[in-house]
MDTraj code that builds the backbone (N, CA, C; nanometers):
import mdtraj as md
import numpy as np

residues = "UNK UNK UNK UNK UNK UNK UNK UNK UNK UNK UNK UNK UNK UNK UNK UNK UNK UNK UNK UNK UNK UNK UNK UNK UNK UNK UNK UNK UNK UNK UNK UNK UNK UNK UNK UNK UNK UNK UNK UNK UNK UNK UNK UNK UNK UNK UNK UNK UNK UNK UNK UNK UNK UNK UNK UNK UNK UNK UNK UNK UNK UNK UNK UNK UNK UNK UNK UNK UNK UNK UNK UNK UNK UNK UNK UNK UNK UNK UNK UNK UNK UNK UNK UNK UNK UNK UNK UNK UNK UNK UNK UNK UNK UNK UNK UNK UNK UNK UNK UNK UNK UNK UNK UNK UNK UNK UNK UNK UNK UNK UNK UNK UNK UNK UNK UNK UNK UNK UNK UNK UNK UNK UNK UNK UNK UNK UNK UNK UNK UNK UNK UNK UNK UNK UNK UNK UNK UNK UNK UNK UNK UNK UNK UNK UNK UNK UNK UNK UNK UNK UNK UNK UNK UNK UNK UNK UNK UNK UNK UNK UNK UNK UNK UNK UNK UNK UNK UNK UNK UNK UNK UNK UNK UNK UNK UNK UNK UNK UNK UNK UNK UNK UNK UNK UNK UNK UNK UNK UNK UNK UNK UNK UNK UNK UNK UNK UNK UNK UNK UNK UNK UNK UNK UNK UNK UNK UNK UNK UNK".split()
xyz = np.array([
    [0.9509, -1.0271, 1.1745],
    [1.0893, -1.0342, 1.2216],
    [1.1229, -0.9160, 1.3118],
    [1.0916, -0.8153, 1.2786],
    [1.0827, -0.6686, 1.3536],
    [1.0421, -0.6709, 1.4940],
    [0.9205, -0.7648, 1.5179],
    [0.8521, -0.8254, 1.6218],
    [0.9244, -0.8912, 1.7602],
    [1.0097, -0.9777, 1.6613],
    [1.0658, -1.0757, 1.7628],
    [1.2402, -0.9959, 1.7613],
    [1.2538, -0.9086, 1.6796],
    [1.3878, -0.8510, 1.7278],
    [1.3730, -0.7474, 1.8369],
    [1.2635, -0.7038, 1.8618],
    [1.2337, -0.6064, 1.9364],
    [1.1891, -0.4681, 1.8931],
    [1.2558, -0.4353, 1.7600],
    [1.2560, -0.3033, 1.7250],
    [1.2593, -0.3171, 1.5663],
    [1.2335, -0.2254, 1.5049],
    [1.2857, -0.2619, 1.3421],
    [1.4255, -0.1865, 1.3208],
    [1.4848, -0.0964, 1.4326],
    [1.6480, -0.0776, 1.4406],
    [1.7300, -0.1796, 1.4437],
    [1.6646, -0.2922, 1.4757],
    [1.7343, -0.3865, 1.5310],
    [1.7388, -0.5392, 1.4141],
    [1.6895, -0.5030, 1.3347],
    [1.6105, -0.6009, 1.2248],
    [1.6912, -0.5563, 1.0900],
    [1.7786, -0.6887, 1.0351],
    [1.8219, -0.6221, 0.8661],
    [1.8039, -0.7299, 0.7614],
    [1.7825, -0.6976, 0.6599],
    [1.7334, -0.8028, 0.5819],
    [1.8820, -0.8413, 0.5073],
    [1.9265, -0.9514, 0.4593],
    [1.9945, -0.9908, 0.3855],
    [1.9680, -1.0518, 0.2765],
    [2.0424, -0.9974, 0.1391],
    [2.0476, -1.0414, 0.0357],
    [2.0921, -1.1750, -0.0054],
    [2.0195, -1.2393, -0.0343],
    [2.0640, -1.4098, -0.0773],
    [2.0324, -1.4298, -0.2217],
    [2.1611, -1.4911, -0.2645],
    [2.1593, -1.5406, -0.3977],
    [2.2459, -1.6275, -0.4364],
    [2.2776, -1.6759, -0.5488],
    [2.3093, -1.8426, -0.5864],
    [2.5023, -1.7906, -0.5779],
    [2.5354, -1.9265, -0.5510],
    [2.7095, -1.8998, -0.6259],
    [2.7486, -1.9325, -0.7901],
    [2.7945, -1.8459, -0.8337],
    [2.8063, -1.8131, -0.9659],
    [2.8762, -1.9171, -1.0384],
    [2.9703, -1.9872, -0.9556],
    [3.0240, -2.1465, -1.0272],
    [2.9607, -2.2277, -1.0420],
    [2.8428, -2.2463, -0.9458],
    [2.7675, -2.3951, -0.9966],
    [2.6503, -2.3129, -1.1326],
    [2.6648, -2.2186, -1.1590],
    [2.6093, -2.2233, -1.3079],
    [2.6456, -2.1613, -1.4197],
    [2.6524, -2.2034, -1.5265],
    [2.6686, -2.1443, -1.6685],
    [2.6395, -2.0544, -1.6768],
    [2.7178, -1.8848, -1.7174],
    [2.6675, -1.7756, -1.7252],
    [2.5926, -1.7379, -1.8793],
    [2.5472, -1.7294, -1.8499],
    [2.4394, -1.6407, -2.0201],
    [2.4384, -1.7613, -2.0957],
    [2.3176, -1.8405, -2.0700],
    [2.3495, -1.9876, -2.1599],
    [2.2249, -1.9345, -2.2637],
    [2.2127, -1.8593, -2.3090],
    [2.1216, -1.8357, -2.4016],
    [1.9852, -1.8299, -2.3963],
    [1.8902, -1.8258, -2.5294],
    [1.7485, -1.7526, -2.4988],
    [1.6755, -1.9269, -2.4646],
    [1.7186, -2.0312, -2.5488],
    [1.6102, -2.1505, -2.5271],
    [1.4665, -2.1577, -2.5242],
    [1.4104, -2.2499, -2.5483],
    [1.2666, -2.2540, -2.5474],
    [1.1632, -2.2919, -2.4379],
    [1.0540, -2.2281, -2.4145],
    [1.0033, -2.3363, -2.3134],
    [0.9974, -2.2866, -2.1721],
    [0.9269, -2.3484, -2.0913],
    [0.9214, -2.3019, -1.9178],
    [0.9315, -2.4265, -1.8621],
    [1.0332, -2.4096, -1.7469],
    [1.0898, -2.5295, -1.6545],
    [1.0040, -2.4938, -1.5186],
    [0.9288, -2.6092, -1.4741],
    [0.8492, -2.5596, -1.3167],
    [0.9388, -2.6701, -1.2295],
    [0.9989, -2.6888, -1.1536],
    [1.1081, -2.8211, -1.0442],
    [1.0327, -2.7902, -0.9320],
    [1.0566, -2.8689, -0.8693],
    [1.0767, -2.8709, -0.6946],
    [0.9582, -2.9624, -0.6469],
    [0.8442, -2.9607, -0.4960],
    [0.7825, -2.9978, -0.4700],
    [0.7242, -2.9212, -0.3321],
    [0.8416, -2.8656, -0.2455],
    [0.8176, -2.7615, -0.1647],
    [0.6987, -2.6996, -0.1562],
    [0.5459, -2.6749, -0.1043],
    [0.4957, -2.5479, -0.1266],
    [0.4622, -2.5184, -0.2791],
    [0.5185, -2.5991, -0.4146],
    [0.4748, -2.5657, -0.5105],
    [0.3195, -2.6133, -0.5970],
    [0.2667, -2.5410, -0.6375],
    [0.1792, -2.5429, -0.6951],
    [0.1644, -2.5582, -0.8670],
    [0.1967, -2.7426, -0.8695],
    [0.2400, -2.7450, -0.9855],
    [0.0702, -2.8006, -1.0563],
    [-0.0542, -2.7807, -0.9665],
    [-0.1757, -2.8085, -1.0231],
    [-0.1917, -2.6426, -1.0965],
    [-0.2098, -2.5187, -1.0763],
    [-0.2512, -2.4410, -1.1019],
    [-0.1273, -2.4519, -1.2696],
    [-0.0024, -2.4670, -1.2617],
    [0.0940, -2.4501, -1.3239],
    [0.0474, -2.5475, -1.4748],
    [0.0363, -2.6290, -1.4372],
    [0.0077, -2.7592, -1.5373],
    [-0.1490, -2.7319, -1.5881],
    [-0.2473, -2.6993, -1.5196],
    [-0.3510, -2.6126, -1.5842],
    [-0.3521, -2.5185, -1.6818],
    [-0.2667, -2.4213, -1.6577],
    [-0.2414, -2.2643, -1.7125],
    [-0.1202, -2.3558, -1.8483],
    [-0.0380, -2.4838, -1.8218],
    [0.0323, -2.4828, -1.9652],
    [-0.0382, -2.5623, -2.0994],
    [-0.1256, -2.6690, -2.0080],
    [-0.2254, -2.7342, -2.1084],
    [-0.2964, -2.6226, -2.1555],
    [-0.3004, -2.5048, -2.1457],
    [-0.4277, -2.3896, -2.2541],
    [-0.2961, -2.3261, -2.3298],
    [-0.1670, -2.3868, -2.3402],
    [-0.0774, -2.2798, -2.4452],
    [-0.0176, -2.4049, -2.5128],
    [0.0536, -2.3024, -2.6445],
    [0.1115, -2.4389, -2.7191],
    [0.2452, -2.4283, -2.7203],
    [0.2778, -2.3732, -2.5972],
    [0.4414, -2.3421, -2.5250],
    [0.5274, -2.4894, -2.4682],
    [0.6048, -2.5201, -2.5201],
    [0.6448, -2.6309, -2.4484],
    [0.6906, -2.6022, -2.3203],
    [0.6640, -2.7013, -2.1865],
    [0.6784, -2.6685, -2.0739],
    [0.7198, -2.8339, -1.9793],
    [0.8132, -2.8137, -1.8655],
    [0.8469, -2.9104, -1.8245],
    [0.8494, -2.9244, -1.6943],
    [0.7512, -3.0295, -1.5966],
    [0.7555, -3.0348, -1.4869],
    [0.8243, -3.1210, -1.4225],
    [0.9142, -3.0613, -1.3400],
    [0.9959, -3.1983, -1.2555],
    [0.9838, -3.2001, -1.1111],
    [0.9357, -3.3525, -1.1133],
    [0.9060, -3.3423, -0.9029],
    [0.8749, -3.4839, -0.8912],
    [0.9164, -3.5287, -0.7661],
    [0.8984, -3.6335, -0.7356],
    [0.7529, -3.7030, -0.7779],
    [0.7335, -3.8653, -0.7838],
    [0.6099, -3.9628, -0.8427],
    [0.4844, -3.9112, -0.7630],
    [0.5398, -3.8923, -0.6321],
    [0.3976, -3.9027, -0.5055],
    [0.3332, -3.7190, -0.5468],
    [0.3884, -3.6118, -0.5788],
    [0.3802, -3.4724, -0.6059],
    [0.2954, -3.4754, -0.7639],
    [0.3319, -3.5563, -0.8310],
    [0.2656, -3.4894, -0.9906],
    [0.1229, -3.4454, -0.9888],
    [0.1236, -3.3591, -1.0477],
    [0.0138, -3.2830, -1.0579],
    [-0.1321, -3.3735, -1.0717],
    [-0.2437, -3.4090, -1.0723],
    [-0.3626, -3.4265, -1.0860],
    [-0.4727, -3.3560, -1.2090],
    [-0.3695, -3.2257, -1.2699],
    [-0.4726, -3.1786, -1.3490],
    [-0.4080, -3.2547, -1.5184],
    [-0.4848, -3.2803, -1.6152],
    [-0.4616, -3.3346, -1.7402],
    [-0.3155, -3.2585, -1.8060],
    [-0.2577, -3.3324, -1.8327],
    [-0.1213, -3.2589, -1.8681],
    [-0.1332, -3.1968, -2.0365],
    [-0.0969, -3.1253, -2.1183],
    [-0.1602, -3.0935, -2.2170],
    [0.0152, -3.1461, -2.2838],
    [-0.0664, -3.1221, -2.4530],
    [0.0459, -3.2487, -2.5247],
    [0.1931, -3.1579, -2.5631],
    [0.1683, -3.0116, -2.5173],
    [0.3137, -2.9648, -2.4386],
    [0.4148, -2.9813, -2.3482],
    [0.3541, -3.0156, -2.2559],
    [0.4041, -3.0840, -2.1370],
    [0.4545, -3.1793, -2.1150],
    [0.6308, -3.2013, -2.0767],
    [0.6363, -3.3153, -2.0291],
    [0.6882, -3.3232, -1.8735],
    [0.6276, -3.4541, -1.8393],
    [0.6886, -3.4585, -1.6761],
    [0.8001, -3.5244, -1.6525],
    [0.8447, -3.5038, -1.5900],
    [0.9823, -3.6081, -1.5146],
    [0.9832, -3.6205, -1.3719],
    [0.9594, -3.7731, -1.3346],
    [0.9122, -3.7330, -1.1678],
    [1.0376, -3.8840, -1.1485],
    [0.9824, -3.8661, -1.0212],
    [1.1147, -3.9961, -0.9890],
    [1.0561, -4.0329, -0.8114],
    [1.1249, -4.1384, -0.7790],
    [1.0507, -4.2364, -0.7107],
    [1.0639, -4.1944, -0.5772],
    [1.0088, -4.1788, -0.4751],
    [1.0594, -4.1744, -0.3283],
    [1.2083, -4.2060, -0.3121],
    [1.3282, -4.0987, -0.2381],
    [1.4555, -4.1467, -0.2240],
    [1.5330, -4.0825, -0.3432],
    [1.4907, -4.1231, -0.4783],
    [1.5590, -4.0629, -0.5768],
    [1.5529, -3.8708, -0.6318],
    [1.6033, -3.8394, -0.7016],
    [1.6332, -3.6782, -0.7218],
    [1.6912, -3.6860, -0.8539],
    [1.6676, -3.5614, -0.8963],
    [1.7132, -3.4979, -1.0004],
    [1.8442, -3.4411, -0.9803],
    [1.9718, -3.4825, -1.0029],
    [2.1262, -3.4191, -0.9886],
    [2.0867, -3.2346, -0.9699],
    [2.1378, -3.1680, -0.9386],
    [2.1634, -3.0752, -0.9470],
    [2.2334, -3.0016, -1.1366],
    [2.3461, -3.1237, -1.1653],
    [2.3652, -3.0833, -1.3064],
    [2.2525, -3.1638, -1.3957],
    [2.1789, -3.1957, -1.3506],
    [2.0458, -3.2477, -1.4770],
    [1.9761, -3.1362, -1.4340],
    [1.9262, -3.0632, -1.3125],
    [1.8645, -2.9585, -1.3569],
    [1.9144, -2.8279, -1.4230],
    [1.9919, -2.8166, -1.3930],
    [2.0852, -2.7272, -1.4720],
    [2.1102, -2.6916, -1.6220],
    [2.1198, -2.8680, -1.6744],
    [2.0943, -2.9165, -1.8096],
    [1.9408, -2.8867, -1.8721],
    [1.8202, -2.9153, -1.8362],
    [1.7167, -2.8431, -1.7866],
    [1.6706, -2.7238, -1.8161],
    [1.7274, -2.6309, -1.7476],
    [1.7141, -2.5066, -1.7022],
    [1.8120, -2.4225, -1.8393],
    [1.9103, -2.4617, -1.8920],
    [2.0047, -2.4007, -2.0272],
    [1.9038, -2.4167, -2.1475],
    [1.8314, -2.5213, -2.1586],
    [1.7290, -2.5354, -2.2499],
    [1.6535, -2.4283, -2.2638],
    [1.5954, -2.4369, -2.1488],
    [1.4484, -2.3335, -2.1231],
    [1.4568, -2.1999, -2.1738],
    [1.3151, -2.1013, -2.1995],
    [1.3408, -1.9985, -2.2191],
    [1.2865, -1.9340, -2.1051],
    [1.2481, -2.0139, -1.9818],
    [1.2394, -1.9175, -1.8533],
    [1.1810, -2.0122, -1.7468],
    [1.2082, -2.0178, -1.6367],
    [1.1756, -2.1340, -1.4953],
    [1.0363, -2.0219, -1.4563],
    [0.9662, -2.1157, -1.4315],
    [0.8078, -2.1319, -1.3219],
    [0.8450, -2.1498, -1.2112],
    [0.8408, -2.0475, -1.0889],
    [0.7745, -2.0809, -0.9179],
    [0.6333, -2.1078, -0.8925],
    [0.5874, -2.1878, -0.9439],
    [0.4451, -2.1784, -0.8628],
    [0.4040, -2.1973, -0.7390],
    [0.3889, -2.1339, -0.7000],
    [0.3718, -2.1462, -0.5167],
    [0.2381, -2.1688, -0.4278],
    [0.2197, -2.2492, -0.3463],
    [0.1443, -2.2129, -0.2718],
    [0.1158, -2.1012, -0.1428],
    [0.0405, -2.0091, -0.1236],
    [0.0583, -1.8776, -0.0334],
    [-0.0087, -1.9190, 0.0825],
    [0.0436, -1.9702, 0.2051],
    [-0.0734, -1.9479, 0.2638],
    [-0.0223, -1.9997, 0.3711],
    [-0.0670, -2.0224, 0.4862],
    [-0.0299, -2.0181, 0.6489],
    [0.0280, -2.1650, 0.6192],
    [0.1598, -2.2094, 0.7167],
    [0.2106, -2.1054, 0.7493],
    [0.3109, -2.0374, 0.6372],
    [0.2985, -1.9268, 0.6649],
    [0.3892, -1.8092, 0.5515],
    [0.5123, -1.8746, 0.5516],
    [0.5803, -1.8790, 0.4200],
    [0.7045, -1.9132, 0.4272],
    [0.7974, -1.8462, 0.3143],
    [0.9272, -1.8623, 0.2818],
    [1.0158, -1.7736, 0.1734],
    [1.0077, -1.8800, 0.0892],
    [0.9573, -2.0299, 0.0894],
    [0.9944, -2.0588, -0.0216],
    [0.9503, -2.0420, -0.1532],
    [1.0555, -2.0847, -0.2571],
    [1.0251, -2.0165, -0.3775],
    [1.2202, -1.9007, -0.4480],
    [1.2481, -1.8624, -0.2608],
    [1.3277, -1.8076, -0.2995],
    [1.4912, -1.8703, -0.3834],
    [1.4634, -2.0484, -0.3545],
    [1.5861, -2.0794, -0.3834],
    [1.5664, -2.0781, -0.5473],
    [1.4654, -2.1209, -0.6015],
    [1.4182, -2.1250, -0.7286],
    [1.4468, -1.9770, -0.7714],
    [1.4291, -1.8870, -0.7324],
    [1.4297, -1.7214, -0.7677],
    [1.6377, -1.7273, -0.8298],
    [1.6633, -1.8157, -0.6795],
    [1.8064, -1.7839, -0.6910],
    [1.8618, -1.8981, -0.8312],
    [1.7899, -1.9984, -0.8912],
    [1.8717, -2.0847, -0.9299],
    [1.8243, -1.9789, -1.0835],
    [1.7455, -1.9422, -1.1184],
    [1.7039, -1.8482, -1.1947],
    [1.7952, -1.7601, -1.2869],
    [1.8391, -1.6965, -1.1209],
    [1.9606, -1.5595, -1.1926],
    [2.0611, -1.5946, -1.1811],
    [2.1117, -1.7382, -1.1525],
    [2.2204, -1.7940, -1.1656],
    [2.2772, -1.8559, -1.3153],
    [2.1431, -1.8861, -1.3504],
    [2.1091, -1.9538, -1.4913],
    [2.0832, -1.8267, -1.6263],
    [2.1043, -1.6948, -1.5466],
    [2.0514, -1.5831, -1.6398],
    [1.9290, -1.6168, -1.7404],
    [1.7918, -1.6343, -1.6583],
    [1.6763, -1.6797, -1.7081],
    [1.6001, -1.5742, -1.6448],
    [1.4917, -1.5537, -1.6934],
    [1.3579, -1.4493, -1.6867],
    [1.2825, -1.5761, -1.6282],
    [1.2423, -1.5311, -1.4882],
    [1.1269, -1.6349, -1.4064],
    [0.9456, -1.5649, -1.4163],
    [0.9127, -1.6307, -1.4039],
    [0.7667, -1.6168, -1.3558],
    [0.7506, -1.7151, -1.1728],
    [0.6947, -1.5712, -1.0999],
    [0.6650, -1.6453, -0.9673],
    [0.5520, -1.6344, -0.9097],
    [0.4938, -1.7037, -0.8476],
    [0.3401, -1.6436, -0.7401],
    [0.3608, -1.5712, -0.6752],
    [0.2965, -1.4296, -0.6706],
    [0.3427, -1.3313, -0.5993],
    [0.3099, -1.3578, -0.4298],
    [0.4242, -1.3437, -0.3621],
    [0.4530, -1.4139, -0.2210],
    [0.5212, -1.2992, -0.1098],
    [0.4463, -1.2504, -0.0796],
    [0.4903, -1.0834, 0.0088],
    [0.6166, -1.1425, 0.1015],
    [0.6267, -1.2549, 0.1095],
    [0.7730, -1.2916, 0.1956],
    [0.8873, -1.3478, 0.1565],
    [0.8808, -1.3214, 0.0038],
    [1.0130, -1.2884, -0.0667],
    [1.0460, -1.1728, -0.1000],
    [1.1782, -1.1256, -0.0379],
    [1.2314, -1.0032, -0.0205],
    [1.2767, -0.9417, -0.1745],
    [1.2527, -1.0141, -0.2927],
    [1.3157, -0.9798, -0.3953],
    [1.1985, -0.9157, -0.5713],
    [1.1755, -0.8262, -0.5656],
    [1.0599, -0.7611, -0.6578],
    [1.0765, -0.8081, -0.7726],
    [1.1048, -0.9394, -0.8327],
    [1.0853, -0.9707, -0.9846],
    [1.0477, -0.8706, -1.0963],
    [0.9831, -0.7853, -1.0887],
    [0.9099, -0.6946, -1.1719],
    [0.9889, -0.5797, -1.1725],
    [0.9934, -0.5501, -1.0328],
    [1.0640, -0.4279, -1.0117],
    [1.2069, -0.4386, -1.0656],
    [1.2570, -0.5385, -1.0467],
    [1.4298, -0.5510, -1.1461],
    [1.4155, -0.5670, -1.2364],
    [1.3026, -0.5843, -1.3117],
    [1.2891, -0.6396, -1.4613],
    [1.3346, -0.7465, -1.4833],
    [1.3560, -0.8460, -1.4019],
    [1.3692, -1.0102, -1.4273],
    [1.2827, -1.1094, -1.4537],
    [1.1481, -1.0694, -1.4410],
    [1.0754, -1.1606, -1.4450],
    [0.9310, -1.1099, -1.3626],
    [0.8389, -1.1993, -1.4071],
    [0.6734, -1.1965, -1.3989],
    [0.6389, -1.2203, -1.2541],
    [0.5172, -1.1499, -1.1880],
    [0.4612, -1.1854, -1.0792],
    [0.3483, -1.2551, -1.1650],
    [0.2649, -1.3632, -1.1039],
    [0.1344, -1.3989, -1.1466],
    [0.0776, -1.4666, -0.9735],
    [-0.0653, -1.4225, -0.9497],
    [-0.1381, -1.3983, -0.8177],
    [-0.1501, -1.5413, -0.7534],
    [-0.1533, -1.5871, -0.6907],
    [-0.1394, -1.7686, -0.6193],
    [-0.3205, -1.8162, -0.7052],
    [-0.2806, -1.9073, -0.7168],
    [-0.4131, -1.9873, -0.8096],
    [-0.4547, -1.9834, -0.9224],
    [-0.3939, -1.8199, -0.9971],
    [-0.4156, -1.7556, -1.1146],
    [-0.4193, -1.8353, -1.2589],
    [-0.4804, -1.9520, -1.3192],
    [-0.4504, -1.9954, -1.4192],
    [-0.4310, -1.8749, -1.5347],
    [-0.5200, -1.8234, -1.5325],
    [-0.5277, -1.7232, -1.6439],
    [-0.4273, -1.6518, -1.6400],
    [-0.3575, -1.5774, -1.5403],
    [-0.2491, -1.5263, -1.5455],
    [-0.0985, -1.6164, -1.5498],
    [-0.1303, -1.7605, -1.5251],
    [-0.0019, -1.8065, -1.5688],
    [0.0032, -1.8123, -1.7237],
    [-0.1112, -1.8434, -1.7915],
    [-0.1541, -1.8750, -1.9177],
    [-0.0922, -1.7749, -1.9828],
    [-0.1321, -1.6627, -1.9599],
    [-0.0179, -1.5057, -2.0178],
    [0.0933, -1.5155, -2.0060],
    [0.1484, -1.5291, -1.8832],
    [0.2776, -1.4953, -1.8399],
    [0.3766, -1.6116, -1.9614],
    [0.3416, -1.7309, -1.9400],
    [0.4180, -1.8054, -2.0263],
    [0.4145, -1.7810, -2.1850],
    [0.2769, -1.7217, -2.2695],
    [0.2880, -1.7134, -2.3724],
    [0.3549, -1.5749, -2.3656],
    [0.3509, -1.4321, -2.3127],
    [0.4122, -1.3525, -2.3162],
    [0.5581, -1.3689, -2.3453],
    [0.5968, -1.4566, -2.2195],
    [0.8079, -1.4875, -2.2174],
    [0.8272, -1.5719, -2.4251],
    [0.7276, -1.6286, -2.3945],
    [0.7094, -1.6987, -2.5370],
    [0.7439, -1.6391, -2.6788],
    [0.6464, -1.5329, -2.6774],
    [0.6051, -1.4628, -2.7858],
    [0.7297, -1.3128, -2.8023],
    [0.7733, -1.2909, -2.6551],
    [0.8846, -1.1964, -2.6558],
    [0.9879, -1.2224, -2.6115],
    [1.1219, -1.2731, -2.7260],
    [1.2225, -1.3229, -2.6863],
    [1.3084, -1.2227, -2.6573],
    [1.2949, -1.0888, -2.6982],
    [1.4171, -0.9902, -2.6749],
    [1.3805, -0.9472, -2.5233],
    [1.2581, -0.9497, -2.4733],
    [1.2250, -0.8634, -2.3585],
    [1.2521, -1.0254, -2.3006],
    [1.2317, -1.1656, -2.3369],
    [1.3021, -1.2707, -2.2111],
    [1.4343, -1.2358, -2.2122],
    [1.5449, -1.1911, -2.3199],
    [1.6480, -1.2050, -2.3321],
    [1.7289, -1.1276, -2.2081],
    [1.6271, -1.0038, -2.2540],
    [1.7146, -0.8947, -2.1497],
    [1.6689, -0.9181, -2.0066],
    [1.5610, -0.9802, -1.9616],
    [1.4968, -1.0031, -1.8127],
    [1.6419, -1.1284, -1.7753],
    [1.6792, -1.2113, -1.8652],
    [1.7813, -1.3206, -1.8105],
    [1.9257, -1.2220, -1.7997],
    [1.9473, -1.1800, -1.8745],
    [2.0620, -1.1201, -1.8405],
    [2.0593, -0.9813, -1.7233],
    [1.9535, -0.9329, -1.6781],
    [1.9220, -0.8440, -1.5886],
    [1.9736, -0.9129, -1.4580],
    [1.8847, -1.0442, -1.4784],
    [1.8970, -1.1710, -1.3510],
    [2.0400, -1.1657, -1.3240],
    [2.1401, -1.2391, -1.4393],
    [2.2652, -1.3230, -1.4150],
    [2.3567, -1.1597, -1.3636],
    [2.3123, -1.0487, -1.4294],
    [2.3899, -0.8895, -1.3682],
    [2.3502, -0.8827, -1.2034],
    [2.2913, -0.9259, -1.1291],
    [2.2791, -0.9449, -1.0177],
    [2.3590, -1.0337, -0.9603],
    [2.3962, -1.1281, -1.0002],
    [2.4796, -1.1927, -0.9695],
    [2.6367, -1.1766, -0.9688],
    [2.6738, -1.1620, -1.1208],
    [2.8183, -1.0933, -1.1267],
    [2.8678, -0.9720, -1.0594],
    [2.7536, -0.9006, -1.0195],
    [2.8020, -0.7823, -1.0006],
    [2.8135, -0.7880, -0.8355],
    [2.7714, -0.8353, -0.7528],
    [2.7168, -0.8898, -0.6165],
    [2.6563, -0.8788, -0.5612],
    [2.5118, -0.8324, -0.6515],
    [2.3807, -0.7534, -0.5465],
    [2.3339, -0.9040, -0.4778],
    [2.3593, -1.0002, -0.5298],
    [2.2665, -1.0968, -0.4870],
    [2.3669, -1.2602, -0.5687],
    [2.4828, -1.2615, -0.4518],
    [2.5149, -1.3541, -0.4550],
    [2.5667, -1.4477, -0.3069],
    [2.6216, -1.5958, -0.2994],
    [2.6501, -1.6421, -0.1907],
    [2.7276, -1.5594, -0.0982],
    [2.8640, -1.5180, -0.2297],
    [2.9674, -1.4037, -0.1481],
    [2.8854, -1.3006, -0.0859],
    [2.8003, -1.2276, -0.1455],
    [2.7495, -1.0994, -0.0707],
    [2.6868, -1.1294, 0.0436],
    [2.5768, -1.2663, 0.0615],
    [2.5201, -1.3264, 0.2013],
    [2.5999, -1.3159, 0.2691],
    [2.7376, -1.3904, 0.2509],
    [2.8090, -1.4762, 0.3804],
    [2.8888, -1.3347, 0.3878],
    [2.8917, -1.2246, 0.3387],
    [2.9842, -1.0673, 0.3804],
    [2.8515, -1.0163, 0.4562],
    [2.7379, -1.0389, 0.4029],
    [2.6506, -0.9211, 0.5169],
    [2.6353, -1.0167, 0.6271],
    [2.6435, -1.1444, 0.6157],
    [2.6141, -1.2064, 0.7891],
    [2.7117, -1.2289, 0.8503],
    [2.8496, -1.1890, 0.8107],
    [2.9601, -1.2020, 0.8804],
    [2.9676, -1.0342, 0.9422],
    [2.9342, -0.9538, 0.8783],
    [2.9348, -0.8142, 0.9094],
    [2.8624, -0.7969, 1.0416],
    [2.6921, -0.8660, 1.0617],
    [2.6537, -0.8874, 1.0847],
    [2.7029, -0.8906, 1.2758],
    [2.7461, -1.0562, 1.2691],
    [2.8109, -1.0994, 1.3412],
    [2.9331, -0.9992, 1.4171],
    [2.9762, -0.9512, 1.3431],
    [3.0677, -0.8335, 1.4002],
    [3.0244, -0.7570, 1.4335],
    [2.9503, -0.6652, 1.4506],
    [2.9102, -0.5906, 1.5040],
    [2.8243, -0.6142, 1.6262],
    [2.7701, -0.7631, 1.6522],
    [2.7279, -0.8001, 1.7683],
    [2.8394, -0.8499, 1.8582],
    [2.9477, -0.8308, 1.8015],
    [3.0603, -0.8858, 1.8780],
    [3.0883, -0.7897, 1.9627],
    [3.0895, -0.6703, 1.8358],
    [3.1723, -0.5048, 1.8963],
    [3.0934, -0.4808, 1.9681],
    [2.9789, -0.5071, 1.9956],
    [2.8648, -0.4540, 2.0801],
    [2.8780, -0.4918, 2.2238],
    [2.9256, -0.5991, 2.2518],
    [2.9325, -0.6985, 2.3229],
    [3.1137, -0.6544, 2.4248],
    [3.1435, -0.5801, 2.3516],
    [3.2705, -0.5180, 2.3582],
    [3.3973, -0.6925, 2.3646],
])
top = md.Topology()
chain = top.add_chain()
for i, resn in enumerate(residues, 1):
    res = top.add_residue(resn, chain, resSeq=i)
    for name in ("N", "CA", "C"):
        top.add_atom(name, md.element.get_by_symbol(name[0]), res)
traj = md.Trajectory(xyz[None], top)
């Protein structure tokens, strides 16, 4: 981005994160890991790494996307037909259950952020995530204490990561509420986006005289 702005003076990153009404704040610890989407996700490595735990875990993505690897008798899927979707409040419903959402991602040309809306539906939901670590999401999971990096392909390290959130409910407890404190507070919400790109915007105005 630095590249094509010309300069890295000229280059600012903005904070993006969910709006705090479309979700339930602090819905509790729940059981289980939620993996959604179809984007870029890597729900073969995901569905590998949950058939070796006896964690209940739930994949949702369209019929043509389901995974290929043996689903283990933890696992359940929910896929749905070309055209159709999962509501937004069924994932939601979903996601209050769980005791923490899966990004599994695919890394690889071309580079992309996704992953990040999942990051955001996360700390909206005050949940502890596990993600594929993806150098072009601007947001350090680890480093806030919200949640797990595990390496793109890593079964073995998803295999941990989920029995870990599993086996430690006080350290998921406090990684979800770390999340949803990002949110309330405004490090990383819609309001704070649409204030730094309106700021943004102003100052290319003033520039412009």
């Amino acid at each position: 981005l630095a590249a094509i702005a010309g300069t890295p003076a000229r280059t600012r990153g903005l904070s993006y994160g969910p709006d705090p009404h479309w979700y339930p704040a602090a819905s509790g610890l729940g059981r289980g890991v939620v993996a959604a989407g179809n984007t870029k996700r890597d729900l073969e490595t995901f569905a590998r790494a949950a058939a070796l735990t006896e964690v209940p875990t739930t994949i949702v993505c369209p019929k043509w996307f389901e995974p290929r690897a043996p689903a283990g008798p933890q696992t359940r899927l929910i896929s749905f037909d070309e055209g159709g979707q999962l509501t937004h409040l069924g994932l939601v419903e979903l996601y209050a259950e769980a005791r923490a959402l899966a990004i599994p991602l695919h890394v690889r040309w071309p580079w992309s952020m996704n992953g990040l809306q999942g990051i955001a539906d996360a700390m909206g939901m005050g949940k502890p995530m596990i993600v594929t670590r993806n150098p072009w999401l601007d947001i350090d999971v680890e480093k806030l204490g919200i949640g797990l990096w595990v390496d793109p392909g890593d079964v073995e390290g998803w295999r941990r990561a989920i029995e870990y959130l599993d086996a430690e409910p006080e350290i998921a407890l406090e990684m979800g509420r770390r999340a949803r404190a990002l949110v309330d507070d405004g490090s990383r919400s819609t309001a704070a986006f649409a204030g730094q790109l309106m700021e943004t915007f102003d100052a290319v105005l003033a520039a412009r005289g």
